[in-house]
N, CA, C and O of each residue as an XYZ file, in Angstrom:
768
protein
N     -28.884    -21.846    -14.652
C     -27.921    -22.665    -15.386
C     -26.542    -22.495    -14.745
O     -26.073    -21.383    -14.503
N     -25.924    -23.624    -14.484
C     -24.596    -23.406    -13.560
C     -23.455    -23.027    -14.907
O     -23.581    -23.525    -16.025
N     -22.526    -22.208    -14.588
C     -21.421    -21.818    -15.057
C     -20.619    -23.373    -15.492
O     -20.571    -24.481    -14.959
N     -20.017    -22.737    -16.809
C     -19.286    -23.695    -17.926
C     -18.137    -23.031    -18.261
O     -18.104    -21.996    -18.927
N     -16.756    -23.886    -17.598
C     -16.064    -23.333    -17.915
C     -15.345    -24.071    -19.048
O     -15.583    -25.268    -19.211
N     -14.231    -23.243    -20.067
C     -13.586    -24.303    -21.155
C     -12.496    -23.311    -21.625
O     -12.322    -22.106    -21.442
N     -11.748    -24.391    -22.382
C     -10.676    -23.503    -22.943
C     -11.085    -22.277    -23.788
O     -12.107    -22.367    -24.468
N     -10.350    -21.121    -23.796
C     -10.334    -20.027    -24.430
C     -10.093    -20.182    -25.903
O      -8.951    -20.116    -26.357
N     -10.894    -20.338    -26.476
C     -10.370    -20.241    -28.152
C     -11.410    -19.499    -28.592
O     -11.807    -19.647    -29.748
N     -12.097    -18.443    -27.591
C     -12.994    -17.592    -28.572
C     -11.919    -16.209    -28.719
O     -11.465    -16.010    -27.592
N     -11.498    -15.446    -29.459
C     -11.063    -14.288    -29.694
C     -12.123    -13.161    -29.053
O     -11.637    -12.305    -28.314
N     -13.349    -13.147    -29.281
C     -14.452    -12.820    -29.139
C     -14.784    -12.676    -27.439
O     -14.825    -11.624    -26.800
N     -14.953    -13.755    -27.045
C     -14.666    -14.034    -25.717
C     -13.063    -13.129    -24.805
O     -12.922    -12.770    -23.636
N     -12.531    -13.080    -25.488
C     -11.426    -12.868    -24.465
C     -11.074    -11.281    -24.670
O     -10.389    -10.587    -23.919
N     -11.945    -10.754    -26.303
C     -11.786     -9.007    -26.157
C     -13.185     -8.293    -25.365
O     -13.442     -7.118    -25.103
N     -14.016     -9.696    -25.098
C     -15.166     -9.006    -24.200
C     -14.708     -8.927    -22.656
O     -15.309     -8.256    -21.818
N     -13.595     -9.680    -22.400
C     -13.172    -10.121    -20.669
C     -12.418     -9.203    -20.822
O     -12.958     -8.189    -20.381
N     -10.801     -8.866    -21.474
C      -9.614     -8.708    -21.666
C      -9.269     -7.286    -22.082
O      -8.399     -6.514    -21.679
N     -10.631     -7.122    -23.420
C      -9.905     -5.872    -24.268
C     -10.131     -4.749    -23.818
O     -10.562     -4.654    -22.669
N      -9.927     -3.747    -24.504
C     -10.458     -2.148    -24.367
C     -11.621     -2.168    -24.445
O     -12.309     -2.822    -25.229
N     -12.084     -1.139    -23.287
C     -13.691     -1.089    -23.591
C     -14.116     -0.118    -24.541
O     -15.132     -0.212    -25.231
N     -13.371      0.737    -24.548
C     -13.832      2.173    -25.448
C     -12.804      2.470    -26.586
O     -13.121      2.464    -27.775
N     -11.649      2.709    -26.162
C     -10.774      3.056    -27.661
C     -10.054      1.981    -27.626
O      -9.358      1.580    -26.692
N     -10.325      1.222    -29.279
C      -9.538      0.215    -29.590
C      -8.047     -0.176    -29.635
O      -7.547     -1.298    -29.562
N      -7.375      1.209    -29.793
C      -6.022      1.508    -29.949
C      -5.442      1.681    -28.305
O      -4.283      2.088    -28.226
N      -6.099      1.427    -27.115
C      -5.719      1.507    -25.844
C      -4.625      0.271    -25.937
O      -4.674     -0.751    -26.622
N      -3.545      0.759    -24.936
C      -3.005     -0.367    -24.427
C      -2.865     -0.970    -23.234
O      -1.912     -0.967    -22.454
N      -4.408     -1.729    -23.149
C      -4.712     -2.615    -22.467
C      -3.531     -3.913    -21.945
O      -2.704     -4.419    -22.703
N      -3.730     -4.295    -20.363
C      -2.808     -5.378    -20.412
C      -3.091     -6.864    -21.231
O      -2.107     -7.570    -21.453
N      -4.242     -7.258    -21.610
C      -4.806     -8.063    -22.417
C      -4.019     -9.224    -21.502
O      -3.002     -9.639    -22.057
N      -4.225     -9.645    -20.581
C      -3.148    -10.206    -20.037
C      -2.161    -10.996    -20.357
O      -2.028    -12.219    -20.375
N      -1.527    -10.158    -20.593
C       0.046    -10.257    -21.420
C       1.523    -10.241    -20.821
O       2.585    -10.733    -21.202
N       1.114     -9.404    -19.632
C       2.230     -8.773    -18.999
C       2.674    -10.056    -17.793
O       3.484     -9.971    -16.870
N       2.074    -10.867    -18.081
C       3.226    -12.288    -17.193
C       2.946    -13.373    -18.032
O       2.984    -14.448    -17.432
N       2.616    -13.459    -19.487
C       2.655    -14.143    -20.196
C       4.296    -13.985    -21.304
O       4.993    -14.861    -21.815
N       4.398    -12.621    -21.314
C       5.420    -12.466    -22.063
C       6.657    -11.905    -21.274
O       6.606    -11.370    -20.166
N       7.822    -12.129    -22.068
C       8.947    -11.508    -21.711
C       9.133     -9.637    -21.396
O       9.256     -8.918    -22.387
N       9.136     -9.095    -20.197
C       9.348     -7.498    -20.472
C       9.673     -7.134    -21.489
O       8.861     -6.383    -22.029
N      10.578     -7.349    -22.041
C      10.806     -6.292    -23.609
C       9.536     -6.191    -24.751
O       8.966     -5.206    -25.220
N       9.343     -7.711    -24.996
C       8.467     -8.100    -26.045
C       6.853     -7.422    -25.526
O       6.017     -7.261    -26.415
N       6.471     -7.030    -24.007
C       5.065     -6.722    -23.375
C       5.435     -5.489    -23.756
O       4.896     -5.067    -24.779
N       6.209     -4.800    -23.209
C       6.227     -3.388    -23.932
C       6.476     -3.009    -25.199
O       6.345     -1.825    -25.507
N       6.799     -3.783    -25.950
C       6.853     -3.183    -27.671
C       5.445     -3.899    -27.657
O       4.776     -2.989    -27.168
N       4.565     -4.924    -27.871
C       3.233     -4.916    -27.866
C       2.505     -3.533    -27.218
O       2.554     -3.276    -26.016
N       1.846     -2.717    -28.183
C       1.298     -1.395    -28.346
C      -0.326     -1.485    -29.145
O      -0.622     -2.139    -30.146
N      -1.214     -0.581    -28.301
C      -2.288     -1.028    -29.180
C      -3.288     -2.101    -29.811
O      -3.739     -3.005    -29.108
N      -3.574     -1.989    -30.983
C      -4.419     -3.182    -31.505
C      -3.032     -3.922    -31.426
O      -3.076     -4.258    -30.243
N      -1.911     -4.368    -31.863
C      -1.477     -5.391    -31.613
C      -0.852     -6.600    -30.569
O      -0.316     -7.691    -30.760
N      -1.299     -5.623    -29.097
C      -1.808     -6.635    -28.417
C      -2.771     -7.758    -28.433
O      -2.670     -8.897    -27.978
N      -4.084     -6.944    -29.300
C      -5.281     -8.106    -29.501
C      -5.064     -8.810    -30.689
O      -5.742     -9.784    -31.013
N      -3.993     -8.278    -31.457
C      -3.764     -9.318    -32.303
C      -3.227    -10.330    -32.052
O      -3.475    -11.462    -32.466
N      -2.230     -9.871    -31.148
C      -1.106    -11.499    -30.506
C      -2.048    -12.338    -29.312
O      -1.669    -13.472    -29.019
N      -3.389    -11.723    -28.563
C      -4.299    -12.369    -28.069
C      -4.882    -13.436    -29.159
O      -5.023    -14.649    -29.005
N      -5.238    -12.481    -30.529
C      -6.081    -13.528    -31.422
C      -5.129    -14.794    -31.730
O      -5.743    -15.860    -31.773
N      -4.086    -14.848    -31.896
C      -3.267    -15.518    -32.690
C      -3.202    -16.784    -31.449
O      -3.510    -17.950    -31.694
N      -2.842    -16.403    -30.393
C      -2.800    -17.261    -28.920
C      -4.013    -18.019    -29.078
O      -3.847    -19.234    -28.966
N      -5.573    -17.506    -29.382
C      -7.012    -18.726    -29.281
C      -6.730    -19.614    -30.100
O      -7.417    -20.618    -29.910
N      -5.515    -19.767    -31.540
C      -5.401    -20.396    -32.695
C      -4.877    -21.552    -32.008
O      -5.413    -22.658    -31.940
N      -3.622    -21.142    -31.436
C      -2.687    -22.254    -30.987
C      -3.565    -23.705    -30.761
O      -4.789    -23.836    -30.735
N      -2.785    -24.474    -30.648
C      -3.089    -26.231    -30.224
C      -3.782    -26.312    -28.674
O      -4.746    -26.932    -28.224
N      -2.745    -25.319    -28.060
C      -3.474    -25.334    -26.438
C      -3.640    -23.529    -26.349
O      -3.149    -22.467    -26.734
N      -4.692    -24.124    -25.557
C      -5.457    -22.380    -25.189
C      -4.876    -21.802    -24.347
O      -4.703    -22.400    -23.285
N      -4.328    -20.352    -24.506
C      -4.427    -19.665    -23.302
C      -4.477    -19.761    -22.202
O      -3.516    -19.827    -21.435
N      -5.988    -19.792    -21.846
C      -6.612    -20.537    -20.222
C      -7.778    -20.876    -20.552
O      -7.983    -21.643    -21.493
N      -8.999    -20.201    -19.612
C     -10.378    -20.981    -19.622
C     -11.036    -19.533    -19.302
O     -10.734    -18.643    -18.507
N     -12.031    -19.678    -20.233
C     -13.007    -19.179    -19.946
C     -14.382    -19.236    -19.137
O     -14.827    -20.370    -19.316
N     -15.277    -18.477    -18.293
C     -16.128    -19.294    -17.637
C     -17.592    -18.317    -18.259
O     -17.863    -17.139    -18.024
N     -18.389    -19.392    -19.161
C     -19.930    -18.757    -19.694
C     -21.093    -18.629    -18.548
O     -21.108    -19.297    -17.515
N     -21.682    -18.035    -18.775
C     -22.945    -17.545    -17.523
C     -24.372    -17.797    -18.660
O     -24.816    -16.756    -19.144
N     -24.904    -18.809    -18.976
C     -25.883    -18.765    -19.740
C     -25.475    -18.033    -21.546
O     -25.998    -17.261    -22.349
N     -24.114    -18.962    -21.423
C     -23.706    -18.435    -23.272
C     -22.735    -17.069    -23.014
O     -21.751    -16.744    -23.679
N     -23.299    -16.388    -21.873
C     -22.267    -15.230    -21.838
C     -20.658    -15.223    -21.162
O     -20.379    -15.966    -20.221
N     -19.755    -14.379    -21.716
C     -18.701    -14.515    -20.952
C     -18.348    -13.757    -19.760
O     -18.062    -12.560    -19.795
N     -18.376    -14.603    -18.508
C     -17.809    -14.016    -17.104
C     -16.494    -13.910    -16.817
O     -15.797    -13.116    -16.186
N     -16.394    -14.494    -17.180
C     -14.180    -15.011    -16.104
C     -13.569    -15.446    -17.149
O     -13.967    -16.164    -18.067
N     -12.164    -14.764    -16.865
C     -10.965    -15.761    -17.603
C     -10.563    -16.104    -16.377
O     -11.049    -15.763    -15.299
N      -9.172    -17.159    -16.717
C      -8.196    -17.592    -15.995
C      -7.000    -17.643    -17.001
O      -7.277    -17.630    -18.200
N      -5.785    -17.697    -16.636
C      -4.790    -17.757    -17.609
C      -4.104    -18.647    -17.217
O      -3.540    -18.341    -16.167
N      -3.789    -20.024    -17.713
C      -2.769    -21.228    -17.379
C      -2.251    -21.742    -18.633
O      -2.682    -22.000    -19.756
N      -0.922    -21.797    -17.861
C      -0.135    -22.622    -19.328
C       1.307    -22.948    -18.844
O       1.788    -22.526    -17.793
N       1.805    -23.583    -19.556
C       3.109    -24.526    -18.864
C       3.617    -23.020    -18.131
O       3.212    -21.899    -18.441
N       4.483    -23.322    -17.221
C       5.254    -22.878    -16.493
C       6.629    -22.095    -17.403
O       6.948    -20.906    -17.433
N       7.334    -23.451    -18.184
C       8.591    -23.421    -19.405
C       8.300    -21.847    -19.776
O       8.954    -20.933    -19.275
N       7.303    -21.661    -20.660
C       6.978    -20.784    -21.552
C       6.336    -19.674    -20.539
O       5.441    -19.056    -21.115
N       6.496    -19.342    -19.489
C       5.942    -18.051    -19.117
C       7.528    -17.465    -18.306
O       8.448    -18.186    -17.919
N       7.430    -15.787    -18.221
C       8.891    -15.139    -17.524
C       8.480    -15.988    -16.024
O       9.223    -15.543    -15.149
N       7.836    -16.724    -15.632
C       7.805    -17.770    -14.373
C       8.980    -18.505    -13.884
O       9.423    -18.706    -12.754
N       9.401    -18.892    -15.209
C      10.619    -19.895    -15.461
C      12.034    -19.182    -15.245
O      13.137    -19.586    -14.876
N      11.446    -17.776    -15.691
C      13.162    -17.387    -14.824
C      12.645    -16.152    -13.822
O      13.302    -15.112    -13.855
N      12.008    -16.196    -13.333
C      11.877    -15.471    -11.889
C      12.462    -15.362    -10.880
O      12.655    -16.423    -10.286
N      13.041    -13.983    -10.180
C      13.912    -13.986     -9.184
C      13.050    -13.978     -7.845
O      13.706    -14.151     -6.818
N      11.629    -13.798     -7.702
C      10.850    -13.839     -7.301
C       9.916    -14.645     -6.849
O       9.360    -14.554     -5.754
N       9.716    -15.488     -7.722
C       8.591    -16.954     -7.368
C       9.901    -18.057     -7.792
O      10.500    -18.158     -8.863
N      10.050    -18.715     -6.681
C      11.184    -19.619     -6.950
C      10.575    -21.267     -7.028
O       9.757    -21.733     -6.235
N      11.004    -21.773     -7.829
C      10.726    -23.071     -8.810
C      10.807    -24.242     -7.213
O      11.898    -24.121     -6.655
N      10.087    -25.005     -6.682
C       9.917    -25.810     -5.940
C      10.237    -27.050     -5.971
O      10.239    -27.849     -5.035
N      10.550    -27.238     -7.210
C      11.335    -28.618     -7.557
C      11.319    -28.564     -9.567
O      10.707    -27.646    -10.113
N      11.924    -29.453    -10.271
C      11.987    -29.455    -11.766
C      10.891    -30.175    -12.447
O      11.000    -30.595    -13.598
N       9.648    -30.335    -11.593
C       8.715    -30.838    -12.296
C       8.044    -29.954    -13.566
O       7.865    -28.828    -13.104
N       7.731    -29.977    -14.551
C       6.967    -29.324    -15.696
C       6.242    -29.121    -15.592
O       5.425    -29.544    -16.409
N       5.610    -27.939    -14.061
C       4.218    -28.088    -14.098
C       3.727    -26.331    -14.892
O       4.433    -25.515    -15.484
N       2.498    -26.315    -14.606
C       1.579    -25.354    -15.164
C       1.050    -23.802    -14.011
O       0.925    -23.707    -12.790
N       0.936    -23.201    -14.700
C       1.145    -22.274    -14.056
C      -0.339    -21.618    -13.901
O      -0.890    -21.880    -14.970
N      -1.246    -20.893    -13.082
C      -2.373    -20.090    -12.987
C      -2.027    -18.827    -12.536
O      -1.559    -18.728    -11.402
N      -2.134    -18.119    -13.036
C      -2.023    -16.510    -12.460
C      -2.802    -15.540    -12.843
O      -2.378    -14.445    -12.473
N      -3.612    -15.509    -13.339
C      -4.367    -14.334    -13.775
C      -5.906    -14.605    -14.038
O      -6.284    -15.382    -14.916
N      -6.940    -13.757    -13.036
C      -8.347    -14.105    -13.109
C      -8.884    -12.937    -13.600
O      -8.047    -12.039    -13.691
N     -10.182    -12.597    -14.003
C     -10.903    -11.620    -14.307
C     -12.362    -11.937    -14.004
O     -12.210    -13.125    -14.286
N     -13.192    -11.895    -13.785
C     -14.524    -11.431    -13.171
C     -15.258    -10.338    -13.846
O     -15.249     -9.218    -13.337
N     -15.909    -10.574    -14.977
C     -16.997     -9.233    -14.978
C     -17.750     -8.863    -14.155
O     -18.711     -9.508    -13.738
N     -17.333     -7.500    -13.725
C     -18.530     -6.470    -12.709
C     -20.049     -7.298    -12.911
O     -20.484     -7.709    -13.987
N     -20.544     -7.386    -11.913
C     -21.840     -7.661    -12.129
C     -21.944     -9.591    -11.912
O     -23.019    -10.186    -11.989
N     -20.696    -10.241    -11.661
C     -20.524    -11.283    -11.674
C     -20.234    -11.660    -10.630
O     -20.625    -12.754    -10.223
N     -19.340    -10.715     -9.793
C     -18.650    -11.470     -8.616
C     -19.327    -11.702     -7.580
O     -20.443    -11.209     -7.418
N     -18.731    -12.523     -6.685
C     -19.337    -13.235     -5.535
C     -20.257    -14.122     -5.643
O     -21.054    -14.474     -4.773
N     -20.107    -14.690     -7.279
C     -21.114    -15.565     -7.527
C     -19.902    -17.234     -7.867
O     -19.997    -18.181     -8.647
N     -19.266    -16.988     -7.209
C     -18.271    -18.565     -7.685
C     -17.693    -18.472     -8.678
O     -17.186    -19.454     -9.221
N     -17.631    -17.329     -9.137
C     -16.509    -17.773    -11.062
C     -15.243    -17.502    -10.733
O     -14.580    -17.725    -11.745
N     -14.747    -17.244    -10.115
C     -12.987    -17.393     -9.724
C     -13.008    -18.945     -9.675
O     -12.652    -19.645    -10.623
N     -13.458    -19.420     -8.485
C     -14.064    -20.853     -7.886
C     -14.214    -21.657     -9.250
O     -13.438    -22.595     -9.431
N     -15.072    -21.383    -10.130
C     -15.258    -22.240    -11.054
C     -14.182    -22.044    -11.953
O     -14.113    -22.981    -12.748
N     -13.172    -21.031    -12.155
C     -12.534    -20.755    -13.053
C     -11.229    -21.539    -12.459
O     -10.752    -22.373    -13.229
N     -10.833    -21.443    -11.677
C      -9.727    -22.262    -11.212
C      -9.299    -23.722    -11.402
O      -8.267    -24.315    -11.716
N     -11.154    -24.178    -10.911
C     -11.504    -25.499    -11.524
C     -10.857    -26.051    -12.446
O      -9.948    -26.881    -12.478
N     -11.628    -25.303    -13.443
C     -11.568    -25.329    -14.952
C      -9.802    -25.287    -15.428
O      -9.222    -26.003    -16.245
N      -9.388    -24.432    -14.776
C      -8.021    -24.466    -15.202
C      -6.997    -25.597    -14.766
O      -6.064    -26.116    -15.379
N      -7.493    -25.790    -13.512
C      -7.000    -27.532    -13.011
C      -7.334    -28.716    -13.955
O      -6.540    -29.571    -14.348
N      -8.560    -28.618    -14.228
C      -9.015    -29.712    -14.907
C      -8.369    -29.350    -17.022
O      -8.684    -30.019    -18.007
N      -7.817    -28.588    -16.986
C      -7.280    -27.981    -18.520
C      -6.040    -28.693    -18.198
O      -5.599    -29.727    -18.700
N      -5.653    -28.100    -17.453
C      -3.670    -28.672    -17.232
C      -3.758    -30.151    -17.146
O      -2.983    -30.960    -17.655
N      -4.913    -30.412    -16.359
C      -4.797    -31.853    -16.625
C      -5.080    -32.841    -17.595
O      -4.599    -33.962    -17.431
N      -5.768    -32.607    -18.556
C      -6.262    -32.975    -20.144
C      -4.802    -32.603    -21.149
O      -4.470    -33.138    -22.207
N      -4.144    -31.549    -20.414
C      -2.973    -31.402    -21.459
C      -1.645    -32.229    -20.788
O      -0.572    -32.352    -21.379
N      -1.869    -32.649    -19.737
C      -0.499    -34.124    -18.889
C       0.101    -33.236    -18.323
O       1.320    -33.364    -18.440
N      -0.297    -32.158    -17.606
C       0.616    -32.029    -16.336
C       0.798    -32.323    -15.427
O      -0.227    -32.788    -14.927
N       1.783    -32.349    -14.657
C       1.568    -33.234    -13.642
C       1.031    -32.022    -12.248
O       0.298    -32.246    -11.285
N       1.465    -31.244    -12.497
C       1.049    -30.474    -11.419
C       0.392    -28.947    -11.552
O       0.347    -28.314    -12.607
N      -0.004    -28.583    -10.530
C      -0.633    -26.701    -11.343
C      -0.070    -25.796    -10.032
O      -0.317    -26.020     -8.847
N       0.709    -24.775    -10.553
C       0.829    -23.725     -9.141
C      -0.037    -22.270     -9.374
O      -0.422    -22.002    -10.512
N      -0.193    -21.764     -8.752
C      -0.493    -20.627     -8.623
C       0.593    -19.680     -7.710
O       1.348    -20.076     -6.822
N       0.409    -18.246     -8.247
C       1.297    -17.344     -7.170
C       0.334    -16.277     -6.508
O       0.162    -15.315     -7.257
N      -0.378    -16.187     -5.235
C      -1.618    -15.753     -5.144
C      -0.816    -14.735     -3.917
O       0.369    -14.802     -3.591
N      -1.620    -14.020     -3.505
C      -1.617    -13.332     -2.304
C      -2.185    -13.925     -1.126
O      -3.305    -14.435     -1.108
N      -1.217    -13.839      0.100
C      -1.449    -14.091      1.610
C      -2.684    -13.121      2.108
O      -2.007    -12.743      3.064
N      -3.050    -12.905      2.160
C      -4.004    -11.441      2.766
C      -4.379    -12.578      4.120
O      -4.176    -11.920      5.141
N      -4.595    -13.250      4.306
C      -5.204    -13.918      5.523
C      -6.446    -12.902      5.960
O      -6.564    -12.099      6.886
N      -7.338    -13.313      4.847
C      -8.365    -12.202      5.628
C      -8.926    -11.375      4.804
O      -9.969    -11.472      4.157
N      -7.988    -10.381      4.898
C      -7.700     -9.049      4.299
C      -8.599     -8.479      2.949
O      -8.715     -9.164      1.933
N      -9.196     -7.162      3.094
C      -9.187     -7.106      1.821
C      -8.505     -6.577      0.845
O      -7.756     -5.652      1.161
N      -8.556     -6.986     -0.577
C      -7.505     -6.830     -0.985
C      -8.098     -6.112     -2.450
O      -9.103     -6.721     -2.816
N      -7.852     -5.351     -3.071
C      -7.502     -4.017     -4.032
C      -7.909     -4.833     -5.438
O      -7.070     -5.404     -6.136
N      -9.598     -4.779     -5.783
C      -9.554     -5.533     -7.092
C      -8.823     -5.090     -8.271
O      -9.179     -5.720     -9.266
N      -7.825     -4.125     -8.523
C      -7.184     -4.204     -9.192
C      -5.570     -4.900     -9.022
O      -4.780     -4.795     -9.960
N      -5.317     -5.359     -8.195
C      -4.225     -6.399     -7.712
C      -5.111     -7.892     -6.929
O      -4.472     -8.392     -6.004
N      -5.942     -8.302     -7.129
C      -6.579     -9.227     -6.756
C      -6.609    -10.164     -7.745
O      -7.168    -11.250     -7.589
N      -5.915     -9.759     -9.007
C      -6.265    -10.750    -10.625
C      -5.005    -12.081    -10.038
O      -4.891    -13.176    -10.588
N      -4.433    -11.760     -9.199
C      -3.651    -12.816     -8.795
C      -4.067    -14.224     -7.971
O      -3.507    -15.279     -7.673
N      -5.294    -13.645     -7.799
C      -5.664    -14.835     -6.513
C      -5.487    -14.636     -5.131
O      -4.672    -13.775     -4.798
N      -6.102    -15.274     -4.246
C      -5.606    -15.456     -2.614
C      -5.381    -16.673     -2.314
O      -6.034    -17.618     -2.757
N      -4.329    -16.765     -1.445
C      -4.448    -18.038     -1.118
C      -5.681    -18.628     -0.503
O      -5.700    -19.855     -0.601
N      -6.640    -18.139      0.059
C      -7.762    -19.154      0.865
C      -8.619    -19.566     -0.791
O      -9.397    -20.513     -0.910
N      -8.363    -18.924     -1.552
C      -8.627    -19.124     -3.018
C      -8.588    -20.665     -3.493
O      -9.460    -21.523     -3.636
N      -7.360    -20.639     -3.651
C      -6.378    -22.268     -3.893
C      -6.471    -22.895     -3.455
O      -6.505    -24.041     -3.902
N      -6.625    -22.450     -1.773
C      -6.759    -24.021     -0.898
C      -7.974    -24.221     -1.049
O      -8.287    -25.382     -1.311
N      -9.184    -23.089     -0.932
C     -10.424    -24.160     -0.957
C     -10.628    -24.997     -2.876
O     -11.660    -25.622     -3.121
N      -9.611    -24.855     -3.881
C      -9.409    -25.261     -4.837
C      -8.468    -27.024     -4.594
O      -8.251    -27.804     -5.522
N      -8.178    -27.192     -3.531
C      -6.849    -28.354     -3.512
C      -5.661    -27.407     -3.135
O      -5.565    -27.358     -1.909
N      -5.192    -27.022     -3.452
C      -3.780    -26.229     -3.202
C      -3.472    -26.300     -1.799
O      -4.344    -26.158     -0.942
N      -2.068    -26.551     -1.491
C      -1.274    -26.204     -0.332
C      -0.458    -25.350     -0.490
O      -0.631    -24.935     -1.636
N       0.532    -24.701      0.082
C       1.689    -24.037      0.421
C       2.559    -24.563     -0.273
O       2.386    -25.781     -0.244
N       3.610    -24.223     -1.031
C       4.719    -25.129     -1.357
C       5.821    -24.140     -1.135
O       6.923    -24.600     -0.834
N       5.668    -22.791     -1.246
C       6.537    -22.002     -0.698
C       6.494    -20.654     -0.920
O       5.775    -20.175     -1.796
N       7.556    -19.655      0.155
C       6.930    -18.191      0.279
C       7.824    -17.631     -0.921
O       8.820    -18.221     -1.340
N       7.342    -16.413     -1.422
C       8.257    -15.634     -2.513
C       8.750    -14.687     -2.230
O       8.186    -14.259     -1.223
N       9.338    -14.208     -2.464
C       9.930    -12.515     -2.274
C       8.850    -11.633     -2.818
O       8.856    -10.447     -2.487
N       7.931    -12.089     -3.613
C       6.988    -11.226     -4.464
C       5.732    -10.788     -3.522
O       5.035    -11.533     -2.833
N       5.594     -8.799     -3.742
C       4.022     -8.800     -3.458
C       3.678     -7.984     -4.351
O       4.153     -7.310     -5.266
N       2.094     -8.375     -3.510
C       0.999     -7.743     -5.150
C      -0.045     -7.044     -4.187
O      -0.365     -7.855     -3.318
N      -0.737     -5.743     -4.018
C      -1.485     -5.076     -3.449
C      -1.070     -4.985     -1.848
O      -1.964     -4.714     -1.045
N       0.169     -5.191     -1.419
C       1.146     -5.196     -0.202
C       0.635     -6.064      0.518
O       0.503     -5.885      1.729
N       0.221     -7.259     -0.147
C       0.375     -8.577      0.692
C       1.403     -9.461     -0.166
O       1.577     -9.359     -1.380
N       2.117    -10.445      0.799
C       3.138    -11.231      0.302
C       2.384    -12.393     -0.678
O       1.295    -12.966     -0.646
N       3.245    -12.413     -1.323
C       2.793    -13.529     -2.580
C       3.574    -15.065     -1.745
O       4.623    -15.190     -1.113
N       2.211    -16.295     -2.213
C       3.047    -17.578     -2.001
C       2.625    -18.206     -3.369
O       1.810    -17.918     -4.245
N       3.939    -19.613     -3.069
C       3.120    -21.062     -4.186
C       2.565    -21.586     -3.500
O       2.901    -22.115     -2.441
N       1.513    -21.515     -4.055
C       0.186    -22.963     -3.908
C       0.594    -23.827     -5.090
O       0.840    -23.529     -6.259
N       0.594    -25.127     -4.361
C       0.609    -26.201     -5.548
C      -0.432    -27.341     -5.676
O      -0.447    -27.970     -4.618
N      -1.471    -27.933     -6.747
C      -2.264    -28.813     -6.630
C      -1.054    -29.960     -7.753
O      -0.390    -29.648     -8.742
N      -1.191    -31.220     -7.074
C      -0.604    -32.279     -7.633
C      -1.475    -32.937     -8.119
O      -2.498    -33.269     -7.521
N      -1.029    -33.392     -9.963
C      -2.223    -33.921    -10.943
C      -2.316    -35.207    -10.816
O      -3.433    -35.689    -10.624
N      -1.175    -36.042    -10.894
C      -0.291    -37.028    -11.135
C       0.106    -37.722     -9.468
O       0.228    -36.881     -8.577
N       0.308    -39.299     -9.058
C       0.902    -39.750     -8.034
C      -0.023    -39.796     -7.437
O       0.012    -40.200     -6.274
């Protein structure tokens, strides 16, 4: 059965990808920590990280996308306007023009999953989300590695050969790195 990806509105789903595996009271990044403002990620402590996760599946628009493996959950992705993430004022990933577009940054992969296409399908999925909600465009901020391998615990960012075989081009380099490869924008255009 090929992988299904869709918006995140399971709570369920996203403390099986996201949460603590063992003590509930861990403070997990629930991926939070480029969704929210620094101050507000660090006073989130504990279960009430997964509470402000639960409250996020409620919203009108999801989170990101989830990707099922036969009903089960494999992959997140995390996309959502650009406006509303610390993206928008970054000294680091610099804004490429004032379009309102959407942002992808954060993948996950359950062990036992990878190298089977769910980044691939999850990206998809998140292209095809931004675009059901009228964006006009989707960036990602991934790592250059050209190659390289790169540190699955700094890999939740993406690579660029990632994006491009997704649509994505270059739109520009950042000051930012993540596992000591340089971070770029990839941009896929929805719209035009």
């Amino acid at each position: 059965m090929p992988l299904v990806v869709g918006p995140a509105t399971s709570f369920d789903d996203l403390a099986t990808l996201l949460g603590p595996k063992r003590d509930p009271d861990a403070s997990v990044c629930w991926c939070l920590s480029h969704r929210l403002p620094a101050a507000t990620h660090r006073a989130l402590t504990g279960r009430a990280r997964g509470e402000y996760v639960r409250e996020l599946t409620t919203r009108a628009v999801a989170p990101g996308v989830v990707a099922h493996d036969d009903g089960e959950p494999v992959g997140w992705a995390a996309v959502a306007p650009r406006s509303e993430l610390p993206f928008a004022r970054s000294r680091t990933i610099p804004h490429v023009d004032d379009l309102p577009v959407w942002s992808v940054w954060c993948f996950r992969v359950r062990a036992g999953h990878r190298g089977r296409g769910v980044a691939r399908a999850l990206l998809a999925g998140a292209v095809a989300y931004a675009r059901e909600q009228g964006a006009p465009a989707v960036e990602g901020y991934p790592v250059d590695n050209r190659g390289a391998r790169v540190d699955l615990t700094m890999a939740y960012v993406g690579t660029r050969a990632l994006f491009e075989a997704g649509g994505f081009t270059f739109a520009a380099a950042t000051t930012g790195v993540s596992g000591g490869f340089p971070r770029v924008v990839m941009r896929r255009a929805l719209t035009g």
